[in-house]
N, C-alpha and C positions, 0 to 999 in steps of 0.2 A: 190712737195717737202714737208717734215713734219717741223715742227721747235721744237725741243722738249723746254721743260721750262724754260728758262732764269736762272741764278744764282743770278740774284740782290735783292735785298733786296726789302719790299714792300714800303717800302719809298720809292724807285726810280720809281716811277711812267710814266714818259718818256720814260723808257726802257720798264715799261709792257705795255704802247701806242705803243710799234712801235713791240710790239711781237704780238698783235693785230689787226695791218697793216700786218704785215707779213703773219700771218692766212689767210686773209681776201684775200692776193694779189694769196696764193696757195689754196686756195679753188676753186672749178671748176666752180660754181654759182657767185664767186666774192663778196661773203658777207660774215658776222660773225656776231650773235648776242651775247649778253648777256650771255644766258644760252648756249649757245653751247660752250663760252667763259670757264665756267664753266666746264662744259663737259671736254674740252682740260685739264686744270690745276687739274679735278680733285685729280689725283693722287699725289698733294703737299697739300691737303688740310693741314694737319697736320704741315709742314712747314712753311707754312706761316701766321699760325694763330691759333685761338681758334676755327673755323669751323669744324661742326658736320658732319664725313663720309656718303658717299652714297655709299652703295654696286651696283655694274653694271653700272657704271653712263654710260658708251658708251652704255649701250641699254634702257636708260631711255627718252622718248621723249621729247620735247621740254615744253609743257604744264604738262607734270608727274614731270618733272623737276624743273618747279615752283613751286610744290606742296610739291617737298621733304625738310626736315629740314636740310639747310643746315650753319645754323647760320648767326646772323647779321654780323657777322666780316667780313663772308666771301664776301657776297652780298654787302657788304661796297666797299668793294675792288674792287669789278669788276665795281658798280657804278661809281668807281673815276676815274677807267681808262678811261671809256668811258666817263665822264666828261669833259677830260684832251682831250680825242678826238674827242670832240663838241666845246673846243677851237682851236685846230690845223684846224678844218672847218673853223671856223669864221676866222680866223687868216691868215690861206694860203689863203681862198679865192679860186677861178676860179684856185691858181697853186696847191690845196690840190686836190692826184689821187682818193680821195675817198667822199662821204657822211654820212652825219652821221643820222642817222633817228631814227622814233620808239622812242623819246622821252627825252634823245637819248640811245637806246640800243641794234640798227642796225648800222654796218659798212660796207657800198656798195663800192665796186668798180666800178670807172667812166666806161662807155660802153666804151669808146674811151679816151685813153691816150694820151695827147698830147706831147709836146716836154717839155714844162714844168713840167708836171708831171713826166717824165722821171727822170727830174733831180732831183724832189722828191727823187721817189725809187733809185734814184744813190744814195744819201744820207744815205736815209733809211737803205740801204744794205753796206754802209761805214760804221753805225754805230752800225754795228751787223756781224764783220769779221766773228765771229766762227762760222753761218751756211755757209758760202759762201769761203771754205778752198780752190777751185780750182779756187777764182777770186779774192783769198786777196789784191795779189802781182797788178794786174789791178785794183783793189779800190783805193788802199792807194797813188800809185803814182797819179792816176786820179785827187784823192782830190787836191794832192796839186798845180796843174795844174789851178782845178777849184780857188784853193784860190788864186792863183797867179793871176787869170782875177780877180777875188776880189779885190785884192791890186788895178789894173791895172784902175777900175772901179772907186774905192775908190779916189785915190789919182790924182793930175795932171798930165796931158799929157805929161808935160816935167818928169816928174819924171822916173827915172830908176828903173824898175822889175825885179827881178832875182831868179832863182832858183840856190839855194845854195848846197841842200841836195844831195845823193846820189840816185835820183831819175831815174830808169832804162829809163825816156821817158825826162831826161833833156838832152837839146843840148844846153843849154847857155854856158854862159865864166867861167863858174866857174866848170873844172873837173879837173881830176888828184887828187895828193898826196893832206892830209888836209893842211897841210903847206904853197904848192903852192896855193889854194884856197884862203886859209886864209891869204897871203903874197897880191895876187889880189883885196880882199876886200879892206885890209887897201887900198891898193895905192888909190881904187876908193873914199873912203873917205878923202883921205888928212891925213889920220893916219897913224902909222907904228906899228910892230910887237912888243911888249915888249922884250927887251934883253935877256930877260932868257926864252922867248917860242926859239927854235931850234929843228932840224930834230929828235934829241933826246928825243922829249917830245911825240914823235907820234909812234904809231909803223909802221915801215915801209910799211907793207900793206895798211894803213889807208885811205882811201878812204873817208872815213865819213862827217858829217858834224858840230860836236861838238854840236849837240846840235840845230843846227840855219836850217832852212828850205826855208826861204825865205830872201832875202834881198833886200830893195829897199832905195833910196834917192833921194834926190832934187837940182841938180846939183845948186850951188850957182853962178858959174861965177868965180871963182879962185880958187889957192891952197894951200890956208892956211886950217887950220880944224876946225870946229864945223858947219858939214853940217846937213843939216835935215835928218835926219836917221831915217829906219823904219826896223823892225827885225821880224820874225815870226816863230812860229812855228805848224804846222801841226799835229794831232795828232786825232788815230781814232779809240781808245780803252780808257776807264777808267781813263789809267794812264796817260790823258792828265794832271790832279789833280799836279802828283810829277813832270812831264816834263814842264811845263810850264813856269817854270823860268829858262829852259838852253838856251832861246835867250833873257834872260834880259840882261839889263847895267849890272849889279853886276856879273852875267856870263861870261859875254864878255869883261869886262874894264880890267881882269887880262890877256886878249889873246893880244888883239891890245888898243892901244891910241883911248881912247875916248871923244874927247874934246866936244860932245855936247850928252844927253844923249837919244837911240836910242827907240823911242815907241815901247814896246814889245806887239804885238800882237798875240793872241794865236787864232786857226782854228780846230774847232771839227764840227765831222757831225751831233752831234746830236739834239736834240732839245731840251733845257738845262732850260725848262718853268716850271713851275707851271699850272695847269690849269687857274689860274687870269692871266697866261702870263708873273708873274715877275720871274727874275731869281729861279730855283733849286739849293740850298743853295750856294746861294748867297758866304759865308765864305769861299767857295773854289778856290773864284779868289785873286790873288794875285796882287793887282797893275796894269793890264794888260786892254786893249781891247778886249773882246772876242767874236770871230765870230763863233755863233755859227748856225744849219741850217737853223733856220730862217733869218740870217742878210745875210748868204750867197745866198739861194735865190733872197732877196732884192735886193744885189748889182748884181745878173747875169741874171736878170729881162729881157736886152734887149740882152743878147750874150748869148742864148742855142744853136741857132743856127749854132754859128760859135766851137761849143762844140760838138757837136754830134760825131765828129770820134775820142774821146778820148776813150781807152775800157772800160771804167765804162758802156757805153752807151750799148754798144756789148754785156756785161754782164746783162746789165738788161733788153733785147732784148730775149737773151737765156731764162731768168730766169720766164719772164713773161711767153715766150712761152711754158714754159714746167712745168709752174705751181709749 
């Protein structure tokens, strides 16, 4: 499979680390250097910077390559990515599916992927839908399956998990109309509907989930309200940025009675670093806990295995095998 150039901007660094992965994973040798790096994005030279054209660059070899002028700007940039991906080595450790080498300005693929790694490239391929159009609909619901063993990881044993959202692979208690959904939460929290949410307020088909993807709590022992409440939201495009606050309090306190206010936690696949590993502008979270693929890893550290027959897995089974 080809991946053509990414739309992000060269600031976002993370996405050209995993367009880099993604080379490296369809390549038939299972590697990607530097200049070959080069070689691919070629044809943006001018896009993304003040980098000086190379005519032919697909027939220019790897050592002619070095030799052509192809501006500092440009060589900047591809050092950073592979930077950013000699901290994803240090950082995934033993569950990172690749190496990074040559100084670092080689990216190998592991001879043997294991179960771990898989959930890698599960990830990796959640957060890059638009080459993968015929396995979006088995990502995005996978994700939030996986985020749910997150929560489930995260929190106490006693605590209740739930998928909220319109997820084609939930079988929890929460399906049908958003109303009735929405009518079952409050009751589990000890809250009720606001008087002026009714059947009116939804359009009758609505199936949906306002917003909310995951809902969990920590049963207290009675039924008064301000229970420990925890709210999520899943999200596995860009626009995790503008969705991120339709499962906060300030979202939710005009749906149902909120007498305790619910932690909003947000779940993206990506890997949301810096190459130093601190947050990728940081200014885009909003109040929230954010799990992003590095914390999700972390917390399903010891349940891949009980994960494998979700189709994300299937998908990247297909994907490997067919390059």
């Amino acid at each position: 499979m080809t991946y053509s150039l990414p739309k992000h901007t060269a600031f976002d660094q993370h996405h050209w680390a995993d367009w880099v992965e993604l080379l490296c994973l369809a390549d038939p040798d299972g590697e990607m250097s530097a200049s070959r790096v080069i070689q691919q994005a070629g044809q943006r030279n001018k896009d993304l910077g003040e980098a000086q054209e190379v005519d032919d660059l697909d027939d220019v070899s790897d050592a002619e390559l070095d030799k052509a002028e192809l501006g500092d700007k440009w060589r900047e940039r591809v050092d950073e990515w592979f930077g950013h991906l000699h901290f994803r080595a240090k950082h995934f450790g033993d569950s990172y599916p690749f190496e990074v080498k040559g100084g670092p300005s080689l990216l190998k693929k592991r001879a043997e992927l294991t179960e771990r790694h898989k959930l890698y490239v599960a990830l990796l391929m959640a957060s890059n839908l638009g080459y993968f159009n015929a396995y979006q609909s088995d990502l995005t619901a996978s994700f939030e399956l996986l985020c749910l063993e997150v929560f489930r990881s995260w929190l106490p044993e006693r605590a209740q998990v739930h998928l909220f959202g319109s997820n084609k692979l939930n079988e929890g208690i929460f399906s049908g109309h958003l109303l009735a959904k929405i009518g079952k939460l409050a009751e589990h929290l000890n809250e009720h509907i606001h008087p002026d949410i009714s059947e009116d307020s939804f359009a009758p088909e609505d199936a949906g989930d306002n917003g909310l993807d995951l809902a969990a709590w920590i049963p207290v022992g009675d039924s008064s309200p301000g229970t420990v409440i925890f709210f999520g939201q899943c999200a596995c495009t860009t626009e995790w940025v503008r969705k991120q606050d339709s499962s906060a309090y300030e979202a939710w306190s005009s749906v149902i009675t909120l007498a305790s206010r619910p932690l909003n936690v947000v779940f993206i696949p990506f890997c949301l670093r810096s190459a130093s590993g601190s947050w990728h502008s940081p200014q885009d979270q909003h109040r929230h806990v954010l799990m992003d693929r590095s914390r999700v890893m972390h917390f399903l550290e010891d349940k891949v295995k009980d994960l494998l027959g979700l189709p994300a897995f299937k998908a990247v089974d297909e994907c490997l095998a067919n390059g």
